[in-house]
Residue, then its C-alpha position, 0 to 999 in steps of 0.5 A: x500500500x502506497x500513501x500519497x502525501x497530499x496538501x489536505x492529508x499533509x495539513x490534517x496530519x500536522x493540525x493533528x498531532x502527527x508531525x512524527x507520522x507525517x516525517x515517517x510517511x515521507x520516509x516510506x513508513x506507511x505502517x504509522x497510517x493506521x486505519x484509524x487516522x485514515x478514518x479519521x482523515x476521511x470524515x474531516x475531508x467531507x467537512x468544510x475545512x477538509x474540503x477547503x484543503x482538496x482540490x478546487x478548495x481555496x487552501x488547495x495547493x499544487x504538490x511541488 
């Protein structure tokens, strides 16, 4: 299972608490996502701040 490292997932992360996480996952650590967080991260993307940070959304930024 690969994780892609969005703009959205990459706040939610941050915003979250899982500042160690996100460093590992962009090490290739996928096995610190664990279900729960992808629950988790999931359900904030269908509110409007999730929503805010996809794209269309006006904190969405272009992956560098």
């Amino acid at each position: 299972m690969m994780i892609k490292i969005t703009c959205s997932l990459a706040h939610w992360m941050f915003k979250n608490g899982y500042q160690k996480e996100l460093a590992l996952l962009h090490f290739g650590h996928m096995e610190v996502f664990t279900p729960e967080m992808e629950r988790s991260y999931l359900e904030w993307c269908k509110t409007d701040e999730g929503k805010s940070y996809l794209q269309g959304g006006a904190n969405y930024q272009e992956p560098a």
